[in-house]
Backbone as a chain_set.jsonl record, in Angstrom:
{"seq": "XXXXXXXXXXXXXXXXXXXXXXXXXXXXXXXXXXXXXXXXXXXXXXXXXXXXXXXXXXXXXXXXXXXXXXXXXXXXXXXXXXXXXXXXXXXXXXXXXXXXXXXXXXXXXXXXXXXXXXXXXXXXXXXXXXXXXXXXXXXXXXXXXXXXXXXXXXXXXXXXXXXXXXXXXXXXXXX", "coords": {"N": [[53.739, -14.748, -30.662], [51.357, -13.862, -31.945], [49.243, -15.818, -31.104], [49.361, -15.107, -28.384], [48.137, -12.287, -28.929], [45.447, -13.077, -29.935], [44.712, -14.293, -27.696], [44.55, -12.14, -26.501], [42.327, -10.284, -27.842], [40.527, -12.479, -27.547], [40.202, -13.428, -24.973], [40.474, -10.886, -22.924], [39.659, -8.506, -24.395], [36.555, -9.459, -25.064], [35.669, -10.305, -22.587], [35.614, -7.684, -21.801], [33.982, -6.377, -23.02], [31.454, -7.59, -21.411], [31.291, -5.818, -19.067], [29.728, -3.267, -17.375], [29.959, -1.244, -15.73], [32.233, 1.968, -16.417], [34.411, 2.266, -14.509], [34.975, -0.417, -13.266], [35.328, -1.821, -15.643], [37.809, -0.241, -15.957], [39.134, -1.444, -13.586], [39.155, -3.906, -14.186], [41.229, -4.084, -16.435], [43.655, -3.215, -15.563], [44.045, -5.265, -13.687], [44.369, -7.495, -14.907], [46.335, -6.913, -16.554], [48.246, -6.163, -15.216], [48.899, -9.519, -13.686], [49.246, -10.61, -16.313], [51.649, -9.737, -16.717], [53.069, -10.273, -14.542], [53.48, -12.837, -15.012], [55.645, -13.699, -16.25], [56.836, -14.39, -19.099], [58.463, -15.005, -20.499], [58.779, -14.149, -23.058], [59.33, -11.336, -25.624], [56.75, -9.033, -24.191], [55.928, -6.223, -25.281], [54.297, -5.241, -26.783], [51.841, -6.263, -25.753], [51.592, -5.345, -23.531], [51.014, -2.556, -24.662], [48.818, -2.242, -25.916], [47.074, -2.737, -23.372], [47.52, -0.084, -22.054], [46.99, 0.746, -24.014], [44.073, 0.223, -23.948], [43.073, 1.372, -21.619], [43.634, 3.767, -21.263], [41.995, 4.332, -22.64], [39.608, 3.854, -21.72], [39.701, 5.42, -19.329], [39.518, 7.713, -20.198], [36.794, 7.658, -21.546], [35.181, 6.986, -19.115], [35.369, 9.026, -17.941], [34.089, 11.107, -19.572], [31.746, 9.956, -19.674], [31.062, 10.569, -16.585], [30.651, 13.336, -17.131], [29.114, 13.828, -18.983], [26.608, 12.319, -17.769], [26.143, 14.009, -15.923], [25.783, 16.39, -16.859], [23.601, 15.975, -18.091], [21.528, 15.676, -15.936], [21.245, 18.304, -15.016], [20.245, 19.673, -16.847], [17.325, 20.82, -17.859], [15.981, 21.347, -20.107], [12.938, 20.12, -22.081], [12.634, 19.25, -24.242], [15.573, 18.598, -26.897], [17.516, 20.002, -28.791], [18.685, 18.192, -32.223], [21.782, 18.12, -32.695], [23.861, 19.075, -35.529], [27.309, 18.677, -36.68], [30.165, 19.598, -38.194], [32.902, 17.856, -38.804], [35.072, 17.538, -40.492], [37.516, 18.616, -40.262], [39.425, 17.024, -39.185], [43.067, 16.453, -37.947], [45.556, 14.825, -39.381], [46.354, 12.521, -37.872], [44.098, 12.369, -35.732], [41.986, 11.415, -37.846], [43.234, 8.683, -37.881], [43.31, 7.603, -35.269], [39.716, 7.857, -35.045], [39.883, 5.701, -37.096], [41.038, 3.643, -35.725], [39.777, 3.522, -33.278], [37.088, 2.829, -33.428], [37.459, 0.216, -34.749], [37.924, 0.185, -37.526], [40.806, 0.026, -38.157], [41.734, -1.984, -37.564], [40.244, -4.484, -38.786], [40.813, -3.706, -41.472], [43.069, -4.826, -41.598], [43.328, -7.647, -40.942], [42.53, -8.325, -43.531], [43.643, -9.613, -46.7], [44.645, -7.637, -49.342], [46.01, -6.189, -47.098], [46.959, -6.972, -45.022], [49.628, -7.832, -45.319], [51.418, -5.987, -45.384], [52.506, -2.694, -44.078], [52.839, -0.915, -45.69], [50.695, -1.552, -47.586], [48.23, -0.915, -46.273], [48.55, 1.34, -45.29], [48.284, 2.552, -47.963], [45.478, 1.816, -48.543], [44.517, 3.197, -46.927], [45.256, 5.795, -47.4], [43.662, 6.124, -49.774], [40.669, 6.561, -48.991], [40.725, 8.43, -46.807], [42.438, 10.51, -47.933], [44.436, 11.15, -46.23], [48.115, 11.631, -46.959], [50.17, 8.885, -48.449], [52.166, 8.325, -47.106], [52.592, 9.741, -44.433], [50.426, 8.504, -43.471], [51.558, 5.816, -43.636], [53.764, 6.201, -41.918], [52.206, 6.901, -39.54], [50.88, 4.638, -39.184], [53.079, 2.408, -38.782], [53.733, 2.594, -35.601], [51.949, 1.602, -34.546], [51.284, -1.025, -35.594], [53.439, -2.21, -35.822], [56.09, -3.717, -34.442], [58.449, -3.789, -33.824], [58.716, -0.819, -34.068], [59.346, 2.568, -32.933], [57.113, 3.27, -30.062], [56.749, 5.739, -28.905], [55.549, 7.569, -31.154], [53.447, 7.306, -32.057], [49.954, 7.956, -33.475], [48.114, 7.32, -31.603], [47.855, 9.064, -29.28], [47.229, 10.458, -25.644], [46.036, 12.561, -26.201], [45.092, 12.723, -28.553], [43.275, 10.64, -28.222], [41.491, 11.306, -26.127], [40.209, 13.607, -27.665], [39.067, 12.245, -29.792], [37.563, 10.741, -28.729], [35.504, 12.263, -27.147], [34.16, 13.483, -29.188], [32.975, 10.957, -30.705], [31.351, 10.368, -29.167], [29.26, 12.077, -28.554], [28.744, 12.286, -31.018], [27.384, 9.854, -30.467], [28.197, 7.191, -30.404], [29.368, 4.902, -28.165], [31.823, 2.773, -26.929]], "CA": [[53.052, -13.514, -30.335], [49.947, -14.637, -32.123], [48.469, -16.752, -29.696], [48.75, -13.454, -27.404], [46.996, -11.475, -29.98], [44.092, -14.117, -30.375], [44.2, -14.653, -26.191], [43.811, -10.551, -25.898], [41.177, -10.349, -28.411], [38.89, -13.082, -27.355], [39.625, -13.378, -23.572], [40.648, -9.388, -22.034], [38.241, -7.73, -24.951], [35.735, -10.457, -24.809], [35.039, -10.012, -21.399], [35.459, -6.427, -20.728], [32.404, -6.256, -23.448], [30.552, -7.837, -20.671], [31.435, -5.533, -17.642], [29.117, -2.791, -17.928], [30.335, 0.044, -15.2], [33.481, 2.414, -16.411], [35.508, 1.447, -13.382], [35.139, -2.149, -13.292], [36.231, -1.829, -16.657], [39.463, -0.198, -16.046], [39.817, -2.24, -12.81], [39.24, -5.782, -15.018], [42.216, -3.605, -17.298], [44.766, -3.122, -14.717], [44.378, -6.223, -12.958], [44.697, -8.627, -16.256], [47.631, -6.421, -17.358], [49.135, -6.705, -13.899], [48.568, -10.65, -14.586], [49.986, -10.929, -17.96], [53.388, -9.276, -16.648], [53.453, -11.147, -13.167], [53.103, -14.755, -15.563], [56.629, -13.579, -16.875], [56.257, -15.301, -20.154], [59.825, -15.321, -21.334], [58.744, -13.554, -24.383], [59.04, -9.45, -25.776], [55.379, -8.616, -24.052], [55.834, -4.698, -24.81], [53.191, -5.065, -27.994], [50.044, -6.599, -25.68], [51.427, -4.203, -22.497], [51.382, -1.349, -24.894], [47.52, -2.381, -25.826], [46.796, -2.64, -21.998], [47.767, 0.64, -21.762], [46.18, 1.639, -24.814], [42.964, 0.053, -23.618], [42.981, 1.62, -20.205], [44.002, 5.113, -21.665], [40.539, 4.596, -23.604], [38.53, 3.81, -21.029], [39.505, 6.307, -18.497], [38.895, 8.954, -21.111], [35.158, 7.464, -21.686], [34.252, 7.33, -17.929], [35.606, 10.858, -17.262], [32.952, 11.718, -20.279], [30.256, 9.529, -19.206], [30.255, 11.118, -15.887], [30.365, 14.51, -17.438], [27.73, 13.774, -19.745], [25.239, 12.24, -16.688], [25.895, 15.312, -14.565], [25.18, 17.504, -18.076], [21.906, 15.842, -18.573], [21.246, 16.045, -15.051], [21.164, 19.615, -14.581], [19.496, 20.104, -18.341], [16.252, 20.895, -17.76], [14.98, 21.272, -21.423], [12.396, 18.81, -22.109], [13.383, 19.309, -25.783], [16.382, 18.661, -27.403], [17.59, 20.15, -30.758], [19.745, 17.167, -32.563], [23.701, 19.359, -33.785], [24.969, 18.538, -37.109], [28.345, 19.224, -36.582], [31.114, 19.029, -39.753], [33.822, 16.995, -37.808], [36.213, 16.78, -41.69], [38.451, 19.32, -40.183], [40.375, 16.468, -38.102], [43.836, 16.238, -38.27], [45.803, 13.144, -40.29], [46.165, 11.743, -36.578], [42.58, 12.403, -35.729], [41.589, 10.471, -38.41], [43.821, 7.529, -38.035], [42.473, 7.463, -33.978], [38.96, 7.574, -35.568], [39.482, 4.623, -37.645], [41.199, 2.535, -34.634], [38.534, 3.407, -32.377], [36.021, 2.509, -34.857], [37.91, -1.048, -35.617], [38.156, -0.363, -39.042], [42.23, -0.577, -38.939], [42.095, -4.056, -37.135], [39.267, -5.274, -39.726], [41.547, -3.681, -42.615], [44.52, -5.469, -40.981], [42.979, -8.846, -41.384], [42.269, -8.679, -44.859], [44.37, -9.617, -47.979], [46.497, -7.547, -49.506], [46.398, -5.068, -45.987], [48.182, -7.704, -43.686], [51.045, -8.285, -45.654], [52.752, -4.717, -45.082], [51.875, -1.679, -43.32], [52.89, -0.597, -46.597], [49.604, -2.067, -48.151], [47.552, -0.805, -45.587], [48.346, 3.067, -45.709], [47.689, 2.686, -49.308], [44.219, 2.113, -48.679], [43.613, 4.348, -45.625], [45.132, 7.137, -48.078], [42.454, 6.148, -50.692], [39.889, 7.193, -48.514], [40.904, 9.703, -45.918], [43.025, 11.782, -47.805], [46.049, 11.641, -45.728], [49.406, 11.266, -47.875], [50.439, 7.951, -47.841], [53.701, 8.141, -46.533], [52.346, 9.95, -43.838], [49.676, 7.533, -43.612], [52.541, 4.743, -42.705], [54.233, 7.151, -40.592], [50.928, 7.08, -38.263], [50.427, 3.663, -38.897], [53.976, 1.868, -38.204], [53.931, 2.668, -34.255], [50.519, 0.891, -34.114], [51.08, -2.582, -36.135], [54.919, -2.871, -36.3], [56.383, -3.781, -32.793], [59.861, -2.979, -33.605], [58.813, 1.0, -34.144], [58.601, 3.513, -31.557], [55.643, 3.8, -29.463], [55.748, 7.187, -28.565], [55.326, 7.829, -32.314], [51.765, 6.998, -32.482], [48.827, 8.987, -33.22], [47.084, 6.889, -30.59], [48.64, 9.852, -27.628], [45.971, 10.751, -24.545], [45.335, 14.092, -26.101], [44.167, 12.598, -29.818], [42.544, 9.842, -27.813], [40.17, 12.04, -25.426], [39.764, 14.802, -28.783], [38.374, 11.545, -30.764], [36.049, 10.349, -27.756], [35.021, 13.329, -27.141], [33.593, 13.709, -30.229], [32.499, 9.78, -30.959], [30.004, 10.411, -28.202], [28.195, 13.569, -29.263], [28.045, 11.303, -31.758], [26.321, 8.947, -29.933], [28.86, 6.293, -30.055], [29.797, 4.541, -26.754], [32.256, 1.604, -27.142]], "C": [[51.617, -13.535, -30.866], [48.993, -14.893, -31.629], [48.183, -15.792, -28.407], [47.766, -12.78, -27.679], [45.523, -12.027, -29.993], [43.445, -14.05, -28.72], [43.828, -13.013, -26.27], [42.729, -10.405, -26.366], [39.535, -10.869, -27.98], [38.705, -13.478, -26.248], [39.76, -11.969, -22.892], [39.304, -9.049, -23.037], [36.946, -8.535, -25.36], [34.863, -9.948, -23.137], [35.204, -8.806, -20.52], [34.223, -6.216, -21.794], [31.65, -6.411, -22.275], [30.614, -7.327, -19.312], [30.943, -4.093, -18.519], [29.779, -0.729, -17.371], [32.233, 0.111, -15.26], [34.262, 2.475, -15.598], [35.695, 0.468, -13.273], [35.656, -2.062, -13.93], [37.23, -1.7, -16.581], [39.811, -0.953, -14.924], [40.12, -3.927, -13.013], [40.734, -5.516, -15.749], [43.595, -4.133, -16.597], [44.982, -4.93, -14.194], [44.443, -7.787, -13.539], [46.105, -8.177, -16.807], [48.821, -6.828, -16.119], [49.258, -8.197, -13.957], [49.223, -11.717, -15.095], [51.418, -10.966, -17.179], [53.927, -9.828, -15.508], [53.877, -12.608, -13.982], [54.89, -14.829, -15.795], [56.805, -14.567, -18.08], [57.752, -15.353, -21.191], [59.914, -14.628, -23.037], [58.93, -11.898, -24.317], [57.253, -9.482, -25.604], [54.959, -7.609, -24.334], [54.25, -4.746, -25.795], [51.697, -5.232, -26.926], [50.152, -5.406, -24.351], [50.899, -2.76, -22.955], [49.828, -1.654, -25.584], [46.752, -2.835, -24.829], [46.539, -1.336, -22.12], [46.879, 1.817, -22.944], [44.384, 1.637, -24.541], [42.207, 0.986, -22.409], [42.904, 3.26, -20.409], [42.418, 5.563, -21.902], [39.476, 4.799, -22.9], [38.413, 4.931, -19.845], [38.86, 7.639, -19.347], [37.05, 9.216, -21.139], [34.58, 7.476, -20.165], [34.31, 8.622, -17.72], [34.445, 11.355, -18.514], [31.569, 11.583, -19.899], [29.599, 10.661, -18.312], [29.587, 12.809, -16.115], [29.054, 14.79, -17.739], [26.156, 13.57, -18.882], [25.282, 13.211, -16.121], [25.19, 16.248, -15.807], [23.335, 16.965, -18.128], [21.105, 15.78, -17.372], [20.589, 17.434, -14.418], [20.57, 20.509, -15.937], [18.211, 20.033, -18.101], [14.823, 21.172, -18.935], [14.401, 20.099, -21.341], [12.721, 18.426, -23.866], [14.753, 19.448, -26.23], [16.591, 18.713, -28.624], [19.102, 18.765, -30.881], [20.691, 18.68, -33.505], [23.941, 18.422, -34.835], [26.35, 19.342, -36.78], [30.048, 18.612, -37.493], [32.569, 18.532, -38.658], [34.773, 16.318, -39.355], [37.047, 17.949, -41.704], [39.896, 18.575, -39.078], [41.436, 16.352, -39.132], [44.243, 14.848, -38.503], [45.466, 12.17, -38.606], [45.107, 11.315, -36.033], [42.04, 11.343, -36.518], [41.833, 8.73, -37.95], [43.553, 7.034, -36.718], [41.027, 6.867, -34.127], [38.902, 6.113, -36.004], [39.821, 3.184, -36.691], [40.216, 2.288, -33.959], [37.432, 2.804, -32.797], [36.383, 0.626, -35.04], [38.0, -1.178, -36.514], [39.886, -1.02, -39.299], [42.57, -2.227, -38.514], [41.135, -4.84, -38.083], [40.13, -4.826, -41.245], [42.804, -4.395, -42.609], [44.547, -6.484, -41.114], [42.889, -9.308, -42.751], [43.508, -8.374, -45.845], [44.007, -8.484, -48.776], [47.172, -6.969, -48.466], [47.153, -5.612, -45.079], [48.919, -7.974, -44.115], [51.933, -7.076, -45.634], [51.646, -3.822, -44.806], [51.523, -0.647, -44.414], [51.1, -0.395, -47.127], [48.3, -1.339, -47.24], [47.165, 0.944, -45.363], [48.055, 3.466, -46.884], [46.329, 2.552, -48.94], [44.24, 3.121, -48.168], [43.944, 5.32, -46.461], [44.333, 7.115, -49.126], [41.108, 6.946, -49.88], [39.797, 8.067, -47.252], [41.625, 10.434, -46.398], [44.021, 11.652, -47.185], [47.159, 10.724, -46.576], [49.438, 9.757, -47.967], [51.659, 7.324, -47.044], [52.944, 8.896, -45.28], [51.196, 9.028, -42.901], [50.575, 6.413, -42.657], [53.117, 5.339, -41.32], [53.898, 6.915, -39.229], [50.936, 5.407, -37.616], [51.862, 2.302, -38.505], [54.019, 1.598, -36.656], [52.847, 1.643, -33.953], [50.547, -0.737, -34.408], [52.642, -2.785, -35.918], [55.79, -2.751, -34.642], [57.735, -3.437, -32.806], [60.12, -1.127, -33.646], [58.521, 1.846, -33.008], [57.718, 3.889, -31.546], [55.231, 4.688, -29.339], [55.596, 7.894, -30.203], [53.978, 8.021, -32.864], [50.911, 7.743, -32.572], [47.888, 9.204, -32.342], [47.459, 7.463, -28.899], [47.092, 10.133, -26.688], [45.18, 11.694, -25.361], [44.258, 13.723, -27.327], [42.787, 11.784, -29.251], [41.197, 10.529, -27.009], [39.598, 12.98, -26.772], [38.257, 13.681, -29.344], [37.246, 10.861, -30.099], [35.246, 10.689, -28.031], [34.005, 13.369, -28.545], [33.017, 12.603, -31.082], [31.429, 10.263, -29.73], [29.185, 11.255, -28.227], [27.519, 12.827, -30.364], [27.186, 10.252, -31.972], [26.929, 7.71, -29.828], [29.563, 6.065, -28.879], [30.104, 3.179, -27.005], [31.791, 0.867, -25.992]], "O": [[50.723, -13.185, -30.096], [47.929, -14.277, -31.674], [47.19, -15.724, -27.683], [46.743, -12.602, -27.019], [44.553, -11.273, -30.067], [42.267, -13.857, -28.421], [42.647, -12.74, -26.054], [41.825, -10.345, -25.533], [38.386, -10.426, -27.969], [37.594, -13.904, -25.933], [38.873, -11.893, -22.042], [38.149, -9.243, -22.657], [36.279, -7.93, -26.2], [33.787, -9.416, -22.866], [35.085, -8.673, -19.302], [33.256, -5.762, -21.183], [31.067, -5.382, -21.935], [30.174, -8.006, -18.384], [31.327, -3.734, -19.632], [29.941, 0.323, -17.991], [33.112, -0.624, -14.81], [35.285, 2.929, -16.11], [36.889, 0.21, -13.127], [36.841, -2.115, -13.603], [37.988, -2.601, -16.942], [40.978, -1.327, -15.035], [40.819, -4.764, -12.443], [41.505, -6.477, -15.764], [44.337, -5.065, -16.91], [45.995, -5.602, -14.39], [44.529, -8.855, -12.932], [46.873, -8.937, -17.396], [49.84, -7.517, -16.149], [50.27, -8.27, -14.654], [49.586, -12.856, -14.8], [52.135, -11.958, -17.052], [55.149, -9.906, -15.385], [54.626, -13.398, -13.407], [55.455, -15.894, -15.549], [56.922, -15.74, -17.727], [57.872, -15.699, -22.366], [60.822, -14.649, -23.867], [58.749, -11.244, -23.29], [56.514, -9.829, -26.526], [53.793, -7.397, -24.004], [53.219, -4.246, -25.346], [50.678, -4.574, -27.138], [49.196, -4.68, -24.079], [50.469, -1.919, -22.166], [49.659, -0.511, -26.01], [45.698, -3.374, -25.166], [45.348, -1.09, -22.313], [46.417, 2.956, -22.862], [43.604, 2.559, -24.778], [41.0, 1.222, -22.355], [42.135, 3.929, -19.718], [41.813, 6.581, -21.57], [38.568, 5.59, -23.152], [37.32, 5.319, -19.434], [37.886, 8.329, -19.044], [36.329, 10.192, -20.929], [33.476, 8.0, -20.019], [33.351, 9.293, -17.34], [33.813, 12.304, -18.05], [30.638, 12.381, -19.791], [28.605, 11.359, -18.514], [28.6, 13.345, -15.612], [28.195, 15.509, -17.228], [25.088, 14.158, -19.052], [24.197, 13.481, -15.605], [24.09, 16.764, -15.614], [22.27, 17.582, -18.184], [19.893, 15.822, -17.588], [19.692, 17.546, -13.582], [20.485, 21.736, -15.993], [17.837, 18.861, -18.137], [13.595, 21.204, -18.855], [14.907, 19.127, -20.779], [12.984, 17.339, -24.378], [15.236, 20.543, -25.94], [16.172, 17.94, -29.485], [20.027, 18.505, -30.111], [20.461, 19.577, -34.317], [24.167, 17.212, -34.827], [26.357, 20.566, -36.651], [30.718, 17.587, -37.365], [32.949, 19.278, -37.756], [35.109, 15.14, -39.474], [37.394, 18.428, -42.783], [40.837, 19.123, -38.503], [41.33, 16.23, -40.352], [43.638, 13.867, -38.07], [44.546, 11.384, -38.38], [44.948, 10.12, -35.783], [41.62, 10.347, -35.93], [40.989, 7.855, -37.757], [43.502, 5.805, -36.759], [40.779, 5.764, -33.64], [38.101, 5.333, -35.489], [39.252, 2.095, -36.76], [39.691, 1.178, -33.874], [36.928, 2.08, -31.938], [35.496, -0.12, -35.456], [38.169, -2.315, -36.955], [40.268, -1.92, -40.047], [43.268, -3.153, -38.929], [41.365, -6.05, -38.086], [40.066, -5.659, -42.149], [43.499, -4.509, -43.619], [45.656, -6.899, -41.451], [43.122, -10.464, -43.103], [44.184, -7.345, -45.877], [42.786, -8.379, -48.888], [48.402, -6.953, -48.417], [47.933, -4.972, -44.374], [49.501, -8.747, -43.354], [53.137, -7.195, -45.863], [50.446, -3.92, -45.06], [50.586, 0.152, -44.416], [50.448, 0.646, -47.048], [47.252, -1.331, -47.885], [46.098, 1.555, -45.298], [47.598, 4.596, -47.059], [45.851, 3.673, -49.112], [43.991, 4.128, -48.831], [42.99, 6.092, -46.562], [44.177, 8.241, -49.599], [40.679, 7.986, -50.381], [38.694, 8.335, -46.775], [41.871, 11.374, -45.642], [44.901, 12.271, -47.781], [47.111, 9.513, -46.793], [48.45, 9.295, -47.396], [51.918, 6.218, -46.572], [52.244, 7.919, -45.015], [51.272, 8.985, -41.673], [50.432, 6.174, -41.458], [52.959, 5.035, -40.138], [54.583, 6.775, -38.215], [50.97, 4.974, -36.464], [51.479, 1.278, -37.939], [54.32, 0.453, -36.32], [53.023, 0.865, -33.015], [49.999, -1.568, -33.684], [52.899, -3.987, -35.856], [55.953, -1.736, -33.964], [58.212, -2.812, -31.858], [61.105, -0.429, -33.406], [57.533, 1.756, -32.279], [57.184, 4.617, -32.382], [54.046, 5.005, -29.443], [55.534, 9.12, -30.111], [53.562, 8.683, -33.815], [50.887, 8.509, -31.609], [47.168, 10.167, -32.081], [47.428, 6.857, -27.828], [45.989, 9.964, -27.208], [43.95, 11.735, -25.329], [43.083, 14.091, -27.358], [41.629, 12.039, -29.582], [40.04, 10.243, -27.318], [38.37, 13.019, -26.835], [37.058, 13.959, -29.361], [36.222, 10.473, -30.662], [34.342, 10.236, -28.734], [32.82, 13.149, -28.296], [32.537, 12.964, -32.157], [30.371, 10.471, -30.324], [28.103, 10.934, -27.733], [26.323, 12.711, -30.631], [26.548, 9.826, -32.935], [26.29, 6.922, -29.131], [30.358, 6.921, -28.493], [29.221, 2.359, -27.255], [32.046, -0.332, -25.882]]}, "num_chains": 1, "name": "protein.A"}
């Protein structure tokens, strides 16, 4: 499963970096995931289907903003814009733990010694610096790294996923 992990990484998110319009994107998504699951690979695939799906989730979210956002600045006729400060440390534990996926911090904390040897190890940090429990913490973070746990468990659902866009792009962030 490895060698999956390494092939998704550095050939699907490799080269959807380099496809620039939010449809291509999800149509490079679909039609690599479609693909994968045609190859029939004799192995449990649910882990890279279920980061297809998480990918695809992501991206429809961000075009349906984009276009929002071009039609908004479209029909904005200020020539001035005030920059919002807006306190965004009222997200919920989930929120957060979306945040830090989206972000790549939990796949860059996931790599590193002592955090890849248990999920354990890993909600211990994230509850060092976000604040959420750490048992709750795992809770979030089991569905996401541990392939035997249920999926629909995850914090990573449509609704957290568009909330945490949503609000990465005000921010000015655009994966």
């Amino acid at each position: 499963m490895e060698s999956y992990n390494r092939w998704f990484e550095n050939f699907i998110q490799g080269r959807l970096m380099g496809i620039i319009d939010p449809m291509e994107r999800i149509g490079f998504l679909f039609r690599e995931k479609d693909n994968f699951i045609s190859l029939n690979r004799g192995i449990d695939a649910t882990q890279i289907v279920h980061r297809f799906d998480t990918l695809i989730a992501r991206e429809k979210i961000y075009a349906e903003l984009i276009l929002a956002t071009d039609k908004h600045e479209k029909t904005d006729n200020s020539k001035t814009k005030k920059e919002e400060f807006i306190d965004y440390s009222g997200n919920s534990a989930a929120e957060k733990i979306v945040f830090l996926n989206e972000l790549g911090i939990l796949d860059l904390l996931n790599k590193k010694a002592p955090f890849n040897t248990s999920t354990n190890k890993l909600a211990e940090v994230i509850s060092a610096f976000t604040g959420i429990n750490q048992s709750t913490a795992q809770s979030y973070l089991n569905p996401i790294f541990s392939k035997d746990v249920d999926k629909s468990k995850s914090p990573i659902s449509e609704k957290n996923l568009k909330s945490v866009s949503e609000k990465l792009i005000k921010m000015g962030y655009i994966k």
